[in-house]
N, C-alpha and C positions, 0 to 999 in steps of 0.2 A: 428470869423475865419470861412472861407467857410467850406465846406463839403470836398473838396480835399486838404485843407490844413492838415486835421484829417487823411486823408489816405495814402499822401504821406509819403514816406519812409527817415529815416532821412539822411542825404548828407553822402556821402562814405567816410572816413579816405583816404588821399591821402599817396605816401613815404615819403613826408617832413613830415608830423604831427606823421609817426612811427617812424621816425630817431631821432624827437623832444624828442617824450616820451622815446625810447631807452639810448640816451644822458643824459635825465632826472634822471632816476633810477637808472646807471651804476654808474653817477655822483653824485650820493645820497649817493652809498653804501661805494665809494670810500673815499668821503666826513666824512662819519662816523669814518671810519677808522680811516684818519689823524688825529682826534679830539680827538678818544680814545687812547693817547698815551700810555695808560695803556697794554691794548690791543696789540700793537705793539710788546712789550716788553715781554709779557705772550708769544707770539706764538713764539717768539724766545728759549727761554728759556728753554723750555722742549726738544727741538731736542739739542742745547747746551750742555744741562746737558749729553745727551746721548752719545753725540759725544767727551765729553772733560773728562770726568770724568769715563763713563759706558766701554766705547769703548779702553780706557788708561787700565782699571783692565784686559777686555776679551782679547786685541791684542794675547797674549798665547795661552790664552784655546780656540778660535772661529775666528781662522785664517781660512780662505776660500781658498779650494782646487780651479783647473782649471776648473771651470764649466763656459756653457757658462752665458753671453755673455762675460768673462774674458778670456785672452788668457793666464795670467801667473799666478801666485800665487798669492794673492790679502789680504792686510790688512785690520781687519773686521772693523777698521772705514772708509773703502774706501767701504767695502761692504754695511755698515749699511746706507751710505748719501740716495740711492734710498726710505730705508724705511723712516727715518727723513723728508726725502721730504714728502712723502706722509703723516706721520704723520701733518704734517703741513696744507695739504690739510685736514684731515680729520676733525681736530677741528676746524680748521677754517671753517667750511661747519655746524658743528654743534655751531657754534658761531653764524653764519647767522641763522640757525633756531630756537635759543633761540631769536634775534632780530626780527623774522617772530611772535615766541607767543606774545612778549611783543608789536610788532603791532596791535594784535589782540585785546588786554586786552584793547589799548588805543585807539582804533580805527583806526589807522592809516591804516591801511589793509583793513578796508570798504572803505576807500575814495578810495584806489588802485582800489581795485575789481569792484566799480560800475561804474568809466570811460568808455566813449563808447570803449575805445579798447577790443580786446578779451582776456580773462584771459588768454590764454596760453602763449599769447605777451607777457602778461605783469609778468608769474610769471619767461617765460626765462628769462626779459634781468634781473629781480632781481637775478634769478640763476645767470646770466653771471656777475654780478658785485660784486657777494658773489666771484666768480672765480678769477675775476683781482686781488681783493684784496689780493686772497690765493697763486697769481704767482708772487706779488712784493712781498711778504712775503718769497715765496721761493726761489728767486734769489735775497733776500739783505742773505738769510741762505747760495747760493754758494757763494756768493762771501766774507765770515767770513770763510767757508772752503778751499777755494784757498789761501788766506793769510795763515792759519794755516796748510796746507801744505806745506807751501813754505817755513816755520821756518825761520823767516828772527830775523837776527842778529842786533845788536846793538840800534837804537833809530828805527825800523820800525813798532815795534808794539807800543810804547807811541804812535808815530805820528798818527798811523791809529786808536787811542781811544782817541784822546786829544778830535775831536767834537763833539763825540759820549758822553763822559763824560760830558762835557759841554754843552748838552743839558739835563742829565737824571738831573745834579745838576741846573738848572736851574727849572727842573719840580718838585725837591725836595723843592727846595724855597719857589715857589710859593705855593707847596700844605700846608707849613708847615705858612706862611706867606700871604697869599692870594695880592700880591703887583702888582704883576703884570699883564699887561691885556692880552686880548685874541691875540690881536692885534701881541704886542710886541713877546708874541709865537710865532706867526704863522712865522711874519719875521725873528725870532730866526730859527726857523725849516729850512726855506730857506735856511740860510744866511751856518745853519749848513752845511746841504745837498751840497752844492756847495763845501763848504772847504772840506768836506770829498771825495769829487769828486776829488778835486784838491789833495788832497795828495795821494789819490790811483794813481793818473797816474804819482804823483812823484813816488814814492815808488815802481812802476814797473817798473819806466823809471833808478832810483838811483840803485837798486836793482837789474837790468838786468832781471828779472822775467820770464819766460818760460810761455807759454801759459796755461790753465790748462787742465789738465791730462784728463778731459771729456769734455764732445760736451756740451758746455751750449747753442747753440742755437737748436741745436736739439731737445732739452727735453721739449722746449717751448710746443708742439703739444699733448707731452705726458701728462703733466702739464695740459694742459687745458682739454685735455678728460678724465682724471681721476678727476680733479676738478666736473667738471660737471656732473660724477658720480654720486661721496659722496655726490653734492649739491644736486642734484635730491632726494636723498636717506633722507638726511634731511628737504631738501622740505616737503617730506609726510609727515614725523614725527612730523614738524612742525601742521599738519591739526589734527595729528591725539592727540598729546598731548593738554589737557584743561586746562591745570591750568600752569603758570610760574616757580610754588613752585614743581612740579612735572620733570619739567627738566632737573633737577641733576643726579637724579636716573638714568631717560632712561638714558640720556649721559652715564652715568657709563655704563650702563646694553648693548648699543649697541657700544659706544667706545675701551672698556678694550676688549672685544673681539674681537672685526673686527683686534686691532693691533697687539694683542699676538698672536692670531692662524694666522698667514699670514707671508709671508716672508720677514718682515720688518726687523726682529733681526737677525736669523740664518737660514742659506737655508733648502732647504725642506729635503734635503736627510740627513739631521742631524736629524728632526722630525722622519723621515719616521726608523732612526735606533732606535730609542727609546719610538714613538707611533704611530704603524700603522692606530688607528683612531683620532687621531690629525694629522697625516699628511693627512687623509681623508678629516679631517673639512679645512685645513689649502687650502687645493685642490679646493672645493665648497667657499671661502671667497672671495666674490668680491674683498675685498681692498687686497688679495695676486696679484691678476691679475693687478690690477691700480700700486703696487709696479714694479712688474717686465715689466710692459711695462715704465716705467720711467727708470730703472733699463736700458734696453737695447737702449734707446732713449738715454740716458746720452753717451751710445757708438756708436750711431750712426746706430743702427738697430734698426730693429720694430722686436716684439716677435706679430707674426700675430693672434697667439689659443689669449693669453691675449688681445689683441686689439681687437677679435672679444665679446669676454667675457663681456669687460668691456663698446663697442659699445651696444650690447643687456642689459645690467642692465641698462644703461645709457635711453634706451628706455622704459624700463617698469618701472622704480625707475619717473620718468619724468611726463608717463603716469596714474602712480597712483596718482603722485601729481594734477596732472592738474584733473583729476577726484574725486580728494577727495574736489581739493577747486571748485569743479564747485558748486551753490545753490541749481539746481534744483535736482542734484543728489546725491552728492559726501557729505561728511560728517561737511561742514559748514553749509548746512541749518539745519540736523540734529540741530545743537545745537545753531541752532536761528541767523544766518550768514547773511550775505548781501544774499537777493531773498528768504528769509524766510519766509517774512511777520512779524518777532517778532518786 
């Protein structure tokens, strides 16, 4: 090879070869998803429980005065759905960064990182698809709360569980039986998703059903920048835990608290009558601020203090990732990482 073949500079990534690799990843995380139906069914479950069961005891004792963004007096499972959402975003953000270590262990995260694209490309579009995953997670959660709003009588809730059943006994089956293939799943999955489609727009259409009571398109914007938050925020976490076996813990140690001290459950001016430095802590909680900019996006405003809040952690939670996984600096070469030399 000549002498300027050595010197030349290698050819520049054009926009189609970023779009490729974006599609790539987003398509990967999303892909993951589908497959862990397990998963699916966990992220539902714990805002569920909250909402059917927790929120049924409190409706008395933690009825929500006119604060804004409500204009009238508001039932605390009408209050709690902003925090449920975010709960949703939040484990689902530390979901993706236990699948970030378990990359690491297996290698799957050196091949990502040593691609010619730039690590920061490439750990966004994995944030942005840890993201997708956590917003069809939380719009298949309003649209089980519009139905159970709407207390609909007679055969309307069989009808809106007959596919949804019919798919978990189907996953019962097979885990109990191993008979059926992957195949047949997937077409299952489909087949379900359509008939479910189809009976929700009977059931609104049978039912005469009113629009629901908050802005679901609205909250899409809030949704993703508060996703990108927590993703950001577990990004790092991800760099900075070493062991898989050790994951539990932090989870515990930085989930249980980001959601109890924040205004997911009970407003602040309830804290603030009973602990004026839990309503402190509750103040300084990133994920109070990601609740109530959903929270007011679900009505159709922006809460600008929290959107500026949640804008700035969003950048330094981001920036610490992208600099913990850099090699030459940040704490994967520390422990023998792609650009180590181990």
């Amino acid at each position: 090879m000549s002498e300027g073949a050595w010197g030349s500079e290698p050819p520049r990534l054009g926009v189609r070869a970023y779009v490729t690799c974006f599609k790539g990843i987003v398509w990967r995380e999303v892909l993951r998803y589908l497959h862990q139906r397990e998963r699916f069914m966990s992220a539902l479950v714990r805002p569920l429980i909250w909402l059917f069961i927790f929120a049924a005891g409190f409706r008395q004792t933690l009825g929500v005065s006119i604060i804004p963004p409500y204009e009238t007096y508001v039932l605390y499972e009408v209050y709690v759905v902003p925090g449920l959402l975010g709960m949703i975003l939040l484990f689902n953000a530390m979901q993706s960064s236990l699948s970030m270590v378990y990359d690491r262990e297996t290698g799957a995260m050196r091949t990502l990182l040593v691609s010619p694209f730039p690590r920061s490309f490439l750990l966004l579009s994995k944030l942005i698809g840890g993201v997708a995953v956590a917003a069809i997670q939380a719009y298949v959660f309003l649209a089980i709360f519009y139905f159970w709003e709407a207390e609909l009588s007679g055969w309307g809730y069989p009808l809106l569980l007959a596919a949804p059943a019919a798919l978990f006994a189907l996953n019962i089956y097979n885990s109990a039986t191993d008979h059926l293939s992957e195949r047949f799943l997937q077409h299952a999955l489909v087949f379900g998703l359509l008939a479910e489609l189809a009976v929700i727009a009977y059931v609104i259409y049978a039912w005469k059903l009113s629009p629901p009571s908050m802005n679901y398109i609205a909250v899409a914007p809030a949704l993703v920048i508060s996703g990108l938050m927590l993703g950001s925020l577990a990004l790092f976490m991800s760099s900075v835990i070493k062991q898989l076996e050790n994951f539990a813990g932090v989870m515990n140690f930085v989930i249980f608290p980001m959601f109890f001290a924040s205004s997911a459950l009970y407003p602040l001016w309830r804290v603030k009558e009973s602990s004026l430095l839990l309503y402190q802590l509750c103040l300084y909680n990133p994920f109070t601020h990601a609740v109530e900019l959903i929270r007011f996006a679900l009505y159709g405003q922006v809460d600008w203090p929290s959107l500026a809040i949640v804008l700035a952690c969003t950048a330094v939670f981001l920036g610490a990732a992208i600099f913990a996984y850099n090699p030459s600096k940040g704490l994967i070469a520390r422990r023998g990482g792609p650009g180590s030399g181990a």
